[in-house]
DODODREN-167904 format. One record per residue (C-alpha): x, y, z; residue in one letter; residue number from 1. Coordinates in steps of 0.5 Angstrom, whole numbers. Layout:
BEGIN
- east / north / up / fipa / vofi
- X / Y / Z / A / NUM
...
This chain:
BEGIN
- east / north / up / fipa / vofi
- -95 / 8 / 58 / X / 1
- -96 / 2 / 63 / X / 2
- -89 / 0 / 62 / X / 3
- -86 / 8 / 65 / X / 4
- -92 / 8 / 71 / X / 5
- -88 / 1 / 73 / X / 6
- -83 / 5 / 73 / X / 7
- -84 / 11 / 77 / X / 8
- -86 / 7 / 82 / X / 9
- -81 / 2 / 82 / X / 10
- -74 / 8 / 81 / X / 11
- -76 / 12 / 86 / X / 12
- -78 / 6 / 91 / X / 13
- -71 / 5 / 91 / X / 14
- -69 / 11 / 91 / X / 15
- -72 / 12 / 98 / X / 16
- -67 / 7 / 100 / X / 17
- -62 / 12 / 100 / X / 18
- -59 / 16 / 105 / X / 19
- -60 / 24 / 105 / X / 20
- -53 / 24 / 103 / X / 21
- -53 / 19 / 98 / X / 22
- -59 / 22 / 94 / X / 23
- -56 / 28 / 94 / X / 24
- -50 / 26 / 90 / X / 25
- -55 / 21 / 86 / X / 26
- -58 / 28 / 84 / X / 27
- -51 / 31 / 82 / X / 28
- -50 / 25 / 76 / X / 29
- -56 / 29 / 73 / X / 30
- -51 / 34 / 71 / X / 31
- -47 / 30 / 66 / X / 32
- -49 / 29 / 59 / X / 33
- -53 / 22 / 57 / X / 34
- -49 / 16 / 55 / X / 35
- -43 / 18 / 59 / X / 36
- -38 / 13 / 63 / X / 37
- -37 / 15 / 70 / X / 38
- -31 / 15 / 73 / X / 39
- -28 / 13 / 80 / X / 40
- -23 / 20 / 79 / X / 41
- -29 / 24 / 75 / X / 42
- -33 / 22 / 81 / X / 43
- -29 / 25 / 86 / X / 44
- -30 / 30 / 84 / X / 45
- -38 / 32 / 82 / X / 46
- -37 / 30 / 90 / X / 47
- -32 / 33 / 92 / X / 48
- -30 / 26 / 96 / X / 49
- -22 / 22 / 96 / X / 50
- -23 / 18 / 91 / X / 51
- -24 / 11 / 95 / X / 52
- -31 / 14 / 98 / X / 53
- -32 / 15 / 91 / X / 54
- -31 / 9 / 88 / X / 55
- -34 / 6 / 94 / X / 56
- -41 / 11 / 92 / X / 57
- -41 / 9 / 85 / X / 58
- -41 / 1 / 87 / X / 59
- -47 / 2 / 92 / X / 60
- -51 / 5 / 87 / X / 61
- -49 / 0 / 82 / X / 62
- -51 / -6 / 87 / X / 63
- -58 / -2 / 88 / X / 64
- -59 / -3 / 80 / X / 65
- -59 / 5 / 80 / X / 66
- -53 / 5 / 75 / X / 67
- -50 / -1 / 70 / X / 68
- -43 / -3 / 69 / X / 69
- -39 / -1 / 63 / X / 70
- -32 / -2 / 60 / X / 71
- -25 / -3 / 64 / X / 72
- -21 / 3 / 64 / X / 73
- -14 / 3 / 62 / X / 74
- -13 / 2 / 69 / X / 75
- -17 / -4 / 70 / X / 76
- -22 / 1 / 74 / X / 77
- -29 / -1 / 74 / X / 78
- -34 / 4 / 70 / X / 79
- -41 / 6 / 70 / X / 80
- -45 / 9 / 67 / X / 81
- -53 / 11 / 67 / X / 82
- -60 / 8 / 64 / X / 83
- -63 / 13 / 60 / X / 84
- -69 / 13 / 65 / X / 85
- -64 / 14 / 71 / X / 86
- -60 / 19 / 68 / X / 87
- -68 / 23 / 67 / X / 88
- -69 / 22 / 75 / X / 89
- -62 / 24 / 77 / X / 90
- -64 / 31 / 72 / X / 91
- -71 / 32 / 75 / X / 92
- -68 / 32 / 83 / X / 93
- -62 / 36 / 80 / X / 94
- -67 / 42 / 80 / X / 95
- -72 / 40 / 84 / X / 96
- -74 / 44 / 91 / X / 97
- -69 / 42 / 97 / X / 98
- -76 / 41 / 102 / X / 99
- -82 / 38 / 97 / X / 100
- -89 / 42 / 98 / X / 101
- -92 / 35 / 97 / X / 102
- -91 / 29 / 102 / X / 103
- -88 / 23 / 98 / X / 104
- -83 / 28 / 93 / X / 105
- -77 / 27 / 95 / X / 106
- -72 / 32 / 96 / X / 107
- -67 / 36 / 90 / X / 108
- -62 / 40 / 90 / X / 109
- -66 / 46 / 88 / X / 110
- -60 / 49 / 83 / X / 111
- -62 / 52 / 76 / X / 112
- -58 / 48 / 71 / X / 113
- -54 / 54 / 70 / X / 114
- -52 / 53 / 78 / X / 115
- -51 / 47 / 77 / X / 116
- -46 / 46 / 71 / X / 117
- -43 / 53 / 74 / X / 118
- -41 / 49 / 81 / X / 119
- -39 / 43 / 78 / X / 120
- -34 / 48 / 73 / X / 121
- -32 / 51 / 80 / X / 122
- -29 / 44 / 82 / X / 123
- -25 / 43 / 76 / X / 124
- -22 / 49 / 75 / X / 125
- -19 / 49 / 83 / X / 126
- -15 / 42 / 80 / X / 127
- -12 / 46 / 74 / X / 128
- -5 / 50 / 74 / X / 129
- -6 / 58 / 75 / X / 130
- -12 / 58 / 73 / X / 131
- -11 / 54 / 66 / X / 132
- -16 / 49 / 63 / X / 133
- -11 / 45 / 60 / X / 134
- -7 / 43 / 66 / X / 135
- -12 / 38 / 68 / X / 136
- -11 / 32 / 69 / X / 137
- -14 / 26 / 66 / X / 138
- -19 / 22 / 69 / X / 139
- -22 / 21 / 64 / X / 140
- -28 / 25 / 63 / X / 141
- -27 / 32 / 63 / X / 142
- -23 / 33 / 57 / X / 143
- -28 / 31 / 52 / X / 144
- -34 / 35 / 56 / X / 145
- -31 / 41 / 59 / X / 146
- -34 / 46 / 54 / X / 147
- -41 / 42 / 54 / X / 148
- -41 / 45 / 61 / X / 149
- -39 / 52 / 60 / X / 150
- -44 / 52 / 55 / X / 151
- -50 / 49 / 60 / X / 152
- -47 / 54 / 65 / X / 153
- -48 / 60 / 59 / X / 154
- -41 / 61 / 61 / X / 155
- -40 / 62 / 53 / X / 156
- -35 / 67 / 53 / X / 157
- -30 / 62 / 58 / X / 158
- -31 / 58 / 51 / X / 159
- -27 / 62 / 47 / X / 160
- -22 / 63 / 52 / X / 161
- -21 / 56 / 52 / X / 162
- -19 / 56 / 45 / X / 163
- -14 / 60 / 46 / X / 164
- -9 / 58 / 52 / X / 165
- -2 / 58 / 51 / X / 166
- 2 / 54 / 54 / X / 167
- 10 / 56 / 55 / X / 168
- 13 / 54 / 49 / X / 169
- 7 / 59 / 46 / X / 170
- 2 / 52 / 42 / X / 171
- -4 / 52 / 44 / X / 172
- -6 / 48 / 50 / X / 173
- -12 / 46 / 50 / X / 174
- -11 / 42 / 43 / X / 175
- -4 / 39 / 47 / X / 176
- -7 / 37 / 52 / X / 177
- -12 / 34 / 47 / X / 178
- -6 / 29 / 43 / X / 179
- -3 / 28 / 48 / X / 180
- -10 / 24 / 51 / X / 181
- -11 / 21 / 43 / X / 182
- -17 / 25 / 43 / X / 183
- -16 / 31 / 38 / X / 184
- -22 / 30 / 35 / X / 185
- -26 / 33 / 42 / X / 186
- -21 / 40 / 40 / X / 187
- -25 / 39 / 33 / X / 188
- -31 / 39 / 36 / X / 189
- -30 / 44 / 41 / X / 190
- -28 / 49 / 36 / X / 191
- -34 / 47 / 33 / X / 192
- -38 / 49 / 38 / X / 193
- -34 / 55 / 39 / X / 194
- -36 / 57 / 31 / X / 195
- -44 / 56 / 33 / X / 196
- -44 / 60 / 39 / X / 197
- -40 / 65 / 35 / X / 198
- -46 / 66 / 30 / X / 199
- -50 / 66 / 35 / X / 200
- -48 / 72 / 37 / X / 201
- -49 / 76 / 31 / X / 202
- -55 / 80 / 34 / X / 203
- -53 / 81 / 41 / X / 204
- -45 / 84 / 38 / X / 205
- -45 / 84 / 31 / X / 206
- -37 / 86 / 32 / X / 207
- -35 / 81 / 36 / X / 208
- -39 / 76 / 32 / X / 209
- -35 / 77 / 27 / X / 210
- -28 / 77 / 29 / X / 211
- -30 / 70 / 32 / X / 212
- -33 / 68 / 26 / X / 213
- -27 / 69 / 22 / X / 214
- -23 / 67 / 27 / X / 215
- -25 / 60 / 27 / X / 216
- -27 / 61 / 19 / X / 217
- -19 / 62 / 18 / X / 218
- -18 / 55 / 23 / X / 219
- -23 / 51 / 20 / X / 220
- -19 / 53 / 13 / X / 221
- -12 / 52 / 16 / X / 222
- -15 / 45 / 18 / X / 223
- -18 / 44 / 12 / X / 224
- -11 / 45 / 8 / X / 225
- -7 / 42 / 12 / X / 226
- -11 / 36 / 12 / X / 227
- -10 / 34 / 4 / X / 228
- -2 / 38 / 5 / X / 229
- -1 / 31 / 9 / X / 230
- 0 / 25 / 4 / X / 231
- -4 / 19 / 6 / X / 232
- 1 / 15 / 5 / X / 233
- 5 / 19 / 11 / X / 234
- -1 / 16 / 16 / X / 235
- 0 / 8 / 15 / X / 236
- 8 / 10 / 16 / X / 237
- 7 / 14 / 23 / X / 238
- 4 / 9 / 25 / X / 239
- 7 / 4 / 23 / X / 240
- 13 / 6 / 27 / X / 241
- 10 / 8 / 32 / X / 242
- 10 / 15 / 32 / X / 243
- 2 / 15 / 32 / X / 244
- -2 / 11 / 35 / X / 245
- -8 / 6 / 30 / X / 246
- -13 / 11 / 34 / X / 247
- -9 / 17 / 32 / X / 248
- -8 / 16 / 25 / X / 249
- -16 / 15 / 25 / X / 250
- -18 / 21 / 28 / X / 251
- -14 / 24 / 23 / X / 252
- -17 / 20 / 16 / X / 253
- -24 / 22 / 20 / X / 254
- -22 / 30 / 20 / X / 255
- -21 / 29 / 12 / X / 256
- -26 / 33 / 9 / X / 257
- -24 / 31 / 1 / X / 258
- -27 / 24 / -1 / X / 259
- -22 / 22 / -6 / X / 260
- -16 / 23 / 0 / X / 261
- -20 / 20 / 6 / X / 262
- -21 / 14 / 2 / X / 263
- -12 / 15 / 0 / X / 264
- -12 / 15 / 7 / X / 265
- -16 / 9 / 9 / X / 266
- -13 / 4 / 4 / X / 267
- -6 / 7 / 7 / X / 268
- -9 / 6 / 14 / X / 269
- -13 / -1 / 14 / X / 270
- -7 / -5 / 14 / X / 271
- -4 / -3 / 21 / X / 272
- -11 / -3 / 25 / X / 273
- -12 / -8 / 31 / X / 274
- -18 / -12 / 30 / X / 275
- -21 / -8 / 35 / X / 276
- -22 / -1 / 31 / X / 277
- -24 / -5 / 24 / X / 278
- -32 / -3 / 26 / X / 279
- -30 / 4 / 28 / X / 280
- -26 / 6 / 21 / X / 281
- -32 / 2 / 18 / X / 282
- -36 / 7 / 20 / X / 283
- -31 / 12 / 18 / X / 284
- -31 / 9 / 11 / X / 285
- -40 / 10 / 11 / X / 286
- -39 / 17 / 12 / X / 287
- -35 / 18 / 6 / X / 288
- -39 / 25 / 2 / X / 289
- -37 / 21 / -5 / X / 290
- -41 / 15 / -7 / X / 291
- -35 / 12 / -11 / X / 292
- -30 / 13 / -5 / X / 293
- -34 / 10 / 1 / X / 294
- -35 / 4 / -3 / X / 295
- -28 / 2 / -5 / X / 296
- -26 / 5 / 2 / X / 297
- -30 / -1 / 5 / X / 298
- -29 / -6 / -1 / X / 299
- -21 / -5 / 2 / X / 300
- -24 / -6 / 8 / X / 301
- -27 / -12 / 8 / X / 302
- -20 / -16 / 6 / X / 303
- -20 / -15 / 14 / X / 304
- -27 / -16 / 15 / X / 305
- -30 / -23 / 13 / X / 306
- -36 / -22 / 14 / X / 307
- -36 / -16 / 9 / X / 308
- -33 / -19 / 3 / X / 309
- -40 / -22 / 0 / X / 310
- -43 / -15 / 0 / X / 311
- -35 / -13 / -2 / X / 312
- -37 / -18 / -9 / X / 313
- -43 / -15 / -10 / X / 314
- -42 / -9 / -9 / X / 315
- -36 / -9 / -14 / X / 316
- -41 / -12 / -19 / X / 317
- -45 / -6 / -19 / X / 318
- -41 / -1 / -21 / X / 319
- -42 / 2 / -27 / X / 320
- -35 / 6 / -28 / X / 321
- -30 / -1 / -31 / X / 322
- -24 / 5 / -27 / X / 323
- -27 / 4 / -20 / X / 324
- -29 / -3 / -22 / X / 325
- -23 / -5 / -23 / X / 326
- -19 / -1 / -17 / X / 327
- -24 / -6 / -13 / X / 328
- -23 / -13 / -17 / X / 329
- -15 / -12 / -16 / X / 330
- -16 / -10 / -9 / X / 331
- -21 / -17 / -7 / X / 332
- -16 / -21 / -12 / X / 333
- -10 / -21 / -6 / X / 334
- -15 / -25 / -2 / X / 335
- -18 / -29 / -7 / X / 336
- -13 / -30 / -13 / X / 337
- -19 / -33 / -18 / X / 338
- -22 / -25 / -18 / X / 339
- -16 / -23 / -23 / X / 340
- -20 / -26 / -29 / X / 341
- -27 / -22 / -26 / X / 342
- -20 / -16 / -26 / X / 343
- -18 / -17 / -32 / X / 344
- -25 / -17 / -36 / X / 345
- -27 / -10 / -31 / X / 346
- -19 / -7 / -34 / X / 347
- -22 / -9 / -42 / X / 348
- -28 / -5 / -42 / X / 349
- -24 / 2 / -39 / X / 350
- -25 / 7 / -45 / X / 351
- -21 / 12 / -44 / X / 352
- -13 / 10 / -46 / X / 353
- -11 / 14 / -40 / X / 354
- -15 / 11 / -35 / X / 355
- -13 / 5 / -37 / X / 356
- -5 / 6 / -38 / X / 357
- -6 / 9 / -31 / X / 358
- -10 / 3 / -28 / X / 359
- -5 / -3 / -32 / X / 360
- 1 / 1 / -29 / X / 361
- -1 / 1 / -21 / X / 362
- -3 / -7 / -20 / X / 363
- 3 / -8 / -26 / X / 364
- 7 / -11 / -20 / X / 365
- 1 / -16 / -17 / X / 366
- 0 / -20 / -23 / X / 367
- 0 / -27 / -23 / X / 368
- 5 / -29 / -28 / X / 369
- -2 / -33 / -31 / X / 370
- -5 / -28 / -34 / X / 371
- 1 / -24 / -36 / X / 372
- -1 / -24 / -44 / X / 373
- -8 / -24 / -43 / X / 374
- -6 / -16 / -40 / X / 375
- -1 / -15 / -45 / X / 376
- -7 / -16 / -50 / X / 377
- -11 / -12 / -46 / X / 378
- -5 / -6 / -47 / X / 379
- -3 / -7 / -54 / X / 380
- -10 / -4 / -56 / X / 381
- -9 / 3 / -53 / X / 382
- -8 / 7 / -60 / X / 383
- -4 / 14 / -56 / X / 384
- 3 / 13 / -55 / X / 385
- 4 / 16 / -49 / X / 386
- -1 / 12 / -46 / X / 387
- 2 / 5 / -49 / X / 388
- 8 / 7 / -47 / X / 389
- 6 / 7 / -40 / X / 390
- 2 / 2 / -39 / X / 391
- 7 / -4 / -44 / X / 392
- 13 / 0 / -40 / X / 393
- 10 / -3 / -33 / X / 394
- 8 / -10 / -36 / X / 395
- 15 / -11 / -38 / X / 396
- 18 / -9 / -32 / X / 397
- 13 / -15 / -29 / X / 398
- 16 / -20 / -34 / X / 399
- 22 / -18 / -31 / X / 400
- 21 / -19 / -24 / X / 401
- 18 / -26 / -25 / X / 402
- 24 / -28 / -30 / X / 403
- 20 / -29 / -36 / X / 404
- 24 / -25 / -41 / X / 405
- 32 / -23 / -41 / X / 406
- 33 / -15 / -42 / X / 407
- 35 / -16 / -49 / X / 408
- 28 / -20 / -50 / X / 409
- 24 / -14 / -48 / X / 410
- 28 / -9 / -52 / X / 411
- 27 / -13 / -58 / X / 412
- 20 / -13 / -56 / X / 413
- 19 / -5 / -56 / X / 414
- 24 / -1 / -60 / X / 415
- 18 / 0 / -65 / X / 416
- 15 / 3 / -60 / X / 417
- 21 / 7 / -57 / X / 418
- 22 / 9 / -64 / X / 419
- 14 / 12 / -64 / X / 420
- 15 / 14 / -57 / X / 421
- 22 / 19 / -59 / X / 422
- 17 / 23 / -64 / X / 423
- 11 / 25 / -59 / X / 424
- 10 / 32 / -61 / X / 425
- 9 / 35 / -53 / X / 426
- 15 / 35 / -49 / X / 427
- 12 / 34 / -42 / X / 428
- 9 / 27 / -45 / X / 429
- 14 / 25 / -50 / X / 430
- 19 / 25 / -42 / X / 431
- 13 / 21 / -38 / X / 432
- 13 / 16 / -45 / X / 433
- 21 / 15 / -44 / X / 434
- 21 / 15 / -36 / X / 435
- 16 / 8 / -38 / X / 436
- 22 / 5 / -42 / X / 437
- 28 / 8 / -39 / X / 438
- 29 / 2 / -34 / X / 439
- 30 / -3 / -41 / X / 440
- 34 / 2 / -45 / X / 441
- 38 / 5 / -41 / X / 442
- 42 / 7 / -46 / X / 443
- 36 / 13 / -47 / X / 444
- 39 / 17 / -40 / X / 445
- 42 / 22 / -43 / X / 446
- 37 / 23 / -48 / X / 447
- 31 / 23 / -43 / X / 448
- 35 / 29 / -38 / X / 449
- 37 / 33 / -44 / X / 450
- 29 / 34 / -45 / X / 451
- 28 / 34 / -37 / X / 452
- 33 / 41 / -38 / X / 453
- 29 / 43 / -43 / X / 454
- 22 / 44 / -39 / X / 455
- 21 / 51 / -37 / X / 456
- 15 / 49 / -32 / X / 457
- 19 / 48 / -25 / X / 458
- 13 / 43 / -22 / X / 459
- 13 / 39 / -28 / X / 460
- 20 / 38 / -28 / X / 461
- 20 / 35 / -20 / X / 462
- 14 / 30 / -23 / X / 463
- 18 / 27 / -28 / X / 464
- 24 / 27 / -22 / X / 465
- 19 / 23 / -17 / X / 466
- 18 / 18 / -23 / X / 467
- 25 / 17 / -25 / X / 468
- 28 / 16 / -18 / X / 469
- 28 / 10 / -16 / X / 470
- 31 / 8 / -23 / X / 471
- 37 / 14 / -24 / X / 472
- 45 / 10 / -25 / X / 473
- 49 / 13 / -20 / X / 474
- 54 / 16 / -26 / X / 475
- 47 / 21 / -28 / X / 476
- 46 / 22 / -20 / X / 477
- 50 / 29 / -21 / X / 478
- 47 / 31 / -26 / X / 479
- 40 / 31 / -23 / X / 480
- 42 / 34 / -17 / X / 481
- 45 / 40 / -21 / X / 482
- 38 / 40 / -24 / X / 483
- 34 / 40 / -18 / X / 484
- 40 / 47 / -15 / X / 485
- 37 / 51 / -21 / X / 486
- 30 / 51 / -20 / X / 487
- 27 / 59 / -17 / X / 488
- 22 / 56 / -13 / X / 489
- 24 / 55 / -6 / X / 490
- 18 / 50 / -6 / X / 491
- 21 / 46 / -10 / X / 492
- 27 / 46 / -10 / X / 493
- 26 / 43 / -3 / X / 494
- 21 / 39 / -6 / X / 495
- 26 / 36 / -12 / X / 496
- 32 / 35 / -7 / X / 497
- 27 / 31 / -2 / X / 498
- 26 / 26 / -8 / X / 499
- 33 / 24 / -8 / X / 500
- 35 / 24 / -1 / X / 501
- 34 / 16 / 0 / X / 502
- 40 / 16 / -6 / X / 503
- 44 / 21 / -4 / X / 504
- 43 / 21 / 4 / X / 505
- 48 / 28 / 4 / X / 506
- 43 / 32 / 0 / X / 507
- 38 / 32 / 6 / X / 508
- 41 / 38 / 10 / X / 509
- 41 / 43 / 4 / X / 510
- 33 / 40 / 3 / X / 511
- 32 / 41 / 10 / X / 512
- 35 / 48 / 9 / X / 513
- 31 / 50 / 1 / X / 514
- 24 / 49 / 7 / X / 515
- 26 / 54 / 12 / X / 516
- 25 / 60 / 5 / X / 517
- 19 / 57 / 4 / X / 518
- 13 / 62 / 6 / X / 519
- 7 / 58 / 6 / X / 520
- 7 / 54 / 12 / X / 521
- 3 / 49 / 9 / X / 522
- 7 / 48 / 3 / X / 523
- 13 / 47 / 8 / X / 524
- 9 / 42 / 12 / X / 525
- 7 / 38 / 5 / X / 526
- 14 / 38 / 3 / X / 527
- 17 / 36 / 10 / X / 528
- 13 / 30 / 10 / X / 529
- 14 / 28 / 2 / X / 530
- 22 / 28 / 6 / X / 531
- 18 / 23 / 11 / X / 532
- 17 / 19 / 7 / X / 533
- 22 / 18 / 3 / X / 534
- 28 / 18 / 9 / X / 535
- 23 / 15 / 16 / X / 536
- 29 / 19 / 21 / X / 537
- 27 / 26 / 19 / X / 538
- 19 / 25 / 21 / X / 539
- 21 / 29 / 28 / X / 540
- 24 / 34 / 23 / X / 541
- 17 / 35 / 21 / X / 542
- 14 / 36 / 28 / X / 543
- 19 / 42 / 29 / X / 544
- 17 / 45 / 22 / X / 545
- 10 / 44 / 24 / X / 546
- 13 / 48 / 31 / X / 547
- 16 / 54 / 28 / X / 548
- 8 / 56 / 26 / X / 549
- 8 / 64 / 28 / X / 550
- 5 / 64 / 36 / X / 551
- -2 / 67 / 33 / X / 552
- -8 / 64 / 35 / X / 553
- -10 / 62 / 29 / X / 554
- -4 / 60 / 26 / X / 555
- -3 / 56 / 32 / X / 556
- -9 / 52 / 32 / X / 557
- -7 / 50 / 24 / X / 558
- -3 / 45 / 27 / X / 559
- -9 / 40 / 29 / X / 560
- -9 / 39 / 21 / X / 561
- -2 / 34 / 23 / X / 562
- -4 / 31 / 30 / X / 563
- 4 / 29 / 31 / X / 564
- 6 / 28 / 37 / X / 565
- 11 / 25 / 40 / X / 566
- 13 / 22 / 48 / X / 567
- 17 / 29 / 49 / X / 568
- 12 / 33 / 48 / X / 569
């Protein structure tokens, strides 16, 4: 096009005001990736000069329009970065000849680009400790591009090495070296990378390639696993405390490949994001697989984002499933009081009972006082028992809250309905039906834990424990605990006594010894978390399960999935 011959005439004209010094290390910029930030520190060294010449090169070509300004840096350092028809030029001399055989060329560096990534990779590994990648400094650069350039150079192999560095304490270095800079999700990539060498391989060295393919077949799944053993509510707390950065615990959500736990995630998320990185986890939320999850993922997210909220409304008036719908009516409802009729009518057209009871029970605690009736009106209408029990169970706990009924008028009001509850033929859901009355007939404790000891399903039993928790008297405390000692399952032993570890503070110890029985690591890490939850100062203690992981390569590198990092490390 005319446009592109006004610029080969214009680029190198200015690129002719260089000295021969200053258009070689132009040329060098040809060996980084498009779209990247130029640094001062990475500068020094493609150049191999101290760090203010680099600094003072940088500003020369930025003063000749040959490179654009960027952000600032953490440490208030400019950046640069490069025009995508300069970044073409600085290539093509990159491995042009060093002495053009026309007059008017200018001269290259005359280096394949295998050279070139080659000795750029040489420069880097003279600033590592003995010889081991993850000791690099930071500058702000390398880290996210450094298996790029091993795979330009064609040094495939030194990819795989990479991937296994340990440090001393036996953890994989470069993924510590990735938290440490909050840039896990560079390790994700660069274990991608390693994979698609790895298949790659198959008809040079079917053997080897096999290994490689299991080996990151195995982290993958490790990855994958250990991604929904994390709960999502576990991710708004590490980083409402601080144990996480926003972007950390971002990155993480990112890595979710189960739609449904990536939106769980989100929503725990969202209300401990700066402004700053809302745009970011919008895009998160786009790339959710399932349709029904990115939509609420971003309805929720538009109680930060203004300029979402018209799409949030009619993107809620499109869906066609009255459970999703009203998730999102409830959600925009804390923004905008006057959407709990458009919640209340989405909540009356749920067909399925126990959808309904589900749907009544979560956004009990959020009802305006208003519109009590009307929802009572909406739950009386569910015929299967458990189910009202649940759902009139929650709402009576609501008029509670707001002083709108005694206790004495509550149990008058729903001793016809304990009645029915007390005659459900399944234990399992005749137990979940008293756990919704239990907080106004007190009197039902007794009864409702003899049924609890006559379940045989262990993970049941610590089921109904979680929902009976919060409410348990102190008098029946003891008898819960010996409940909890019974169980076989380590697993869940550990698991039942984390639940009442916020009531008996004492228990924790003997929790946190049930998990060290435990031999699937990630049922150890799931429970360790749940312990998170429920008591914040045992959050390091989930870092030292997460630690004691065998010192095998795969095993090692499954601690991605947690991302924790703390200052000590």
């Amino acid at each position: 096009s005319t446009t592109q011959v006004q610029f080969d005439g214009l680029f190198p004209l200015s690129l002719k005001q260089l000295s021969p010094e200053q258009l070689q290390q132009f040329a060098w910029l040809g060996v980084v990736p498009e779209d990247v930030t130029l640094t001062q520190e990475m500068a020094t060294t493609l150049w191999q000069v101290p760090p203010r010449v680099a600094g003072a090169i940088l500003r020369t070509f930025s003063a000749k329009a040959l490179l654009l300004q960027g952000m600032r840096r953490s440490c208030q350092r400019p950046s640069y970065r490069m025009h995508d028809l300069m970044h073409d030029l600085a290539q093509k001399l990159l491995t042009s000849p060093q002495h053009p055989k026309q007059d008017g060329e200018l001269p290259g560096l005359g280096l394949t680009r295998a050279e070139a990534h080659s000795q750029l990779i040489a420069r880097y590994h003279q600033k590592t400790e003995q010889g081991l990648w993850h000791t690099l400094p930071d500058d702000g650069y390398i880290h996210a591009q450094l298996t790029w350039h091993l795979e330009q150079a064609e040094q495939y192999n030194q990819i795989h090495q990479l991937l296994q560095e340990e440090t001393p304490a036996g953890r994989n270095g470069w993924y510590e070296a990735c938290v440490a800079l909050e840039q896990t999700a560079n390790f994700v990539t660069d274990v991608a990378r390693a994979w698609q060498l790895a298949t790659e391989l198959y008809k040079e060295s079917p053997a080897q390639a096999i290994a490689l393919q299991c080996r990151y077949a195995l982290i993958k799944a490790s990855l994958n696993s250990l991604m929904l053993n994390f709960p999502p509510e576990l991710i708004g707390v590490l980083v409402g405390i601080g144990v996480w950065s926003p972007a950390q615990g971002l990155a993480h959500i990112q890595r979710i490949s189960h739609p449904w736990h990536k939106w769980l995630s989100l929503e725990e998320l969202i209300p401990h994001l700066p402004d700053s990185l809302l745009e970011e986890a919008l895009q998160v939320s786009k790339g959710i697989q399932n349709k029904d999850s990115q939509v609420l993922a971003i309805i929720y997210l538009s109680t930060r984002m203004p300029n979402l909220q018209s799409m949030a409304r009619k993107a809620t008036e499109a869906f066609s499933d009255p459970y999703f719908q009203t998730l999102a009516w409830w959600r925009l409802a804390s923004q905008d009081i006057a959407l709990w009729d458009k919640a209340i009518k989405s909540l009356s057209t749920i067909r399925k009972e126990n959808q309904r009871a589900w749907i009544l029970k979560k956004v009990a605690t959020d009802i305006p006082s208003i519109h009590l009736n009307h929802v009572l009106d909406i739950a009386q209408e569910i015929e299967d028992i458990h189910a009202l029990a649940v759902a009139l169970g929650a709402i009576s706990l609501r008029k509670l809250a707001l002083e709108q009924k005694t206790l004495g008028i509550l149990q008058r009001e729903n001793h016809e309905l304990l009645d029915r509850a007390k005659q459900i033929k399944d234990i399992y859901r005749r137990v979940t039906a008293l756990i919704a009355l239990v907080p106004i007939f007190e009197e039902l404790w007794f009864e409702t834990l003899e049924l609890v000891k006559s379940i045989n399903h262990e993970q049941a039993k610590v089921s109904i424990l979680r929902q009976l928790a919060p409410y348990i008297p102190d008098d029946f405390l003891d008898e819960v605990v010996n409940i909890t000692r019974s169980f076989e399952s380590a697993w869940r032993k550990a698991s039942a006594l984390g639940i009442l570890v916020k009531r008996r503070t004492e228990l924790w110890q003997e929790a946190l010894e049930a998990t060290t029985v435990i031999e699937d690591r990630g049922l150890q890490i799931s429970v360790m978390s749940h312990f998170a939850l429920e008591v914040k100062s045992l959050l390091p203690l989930v870092f030292d399960a997460a630690q004691g992981v065998d010192r095998t390569y795969n095993k090692a590198v499954a601690l991605s999935a947690l991302a924790f990092h703390n200052s000590a490390l």
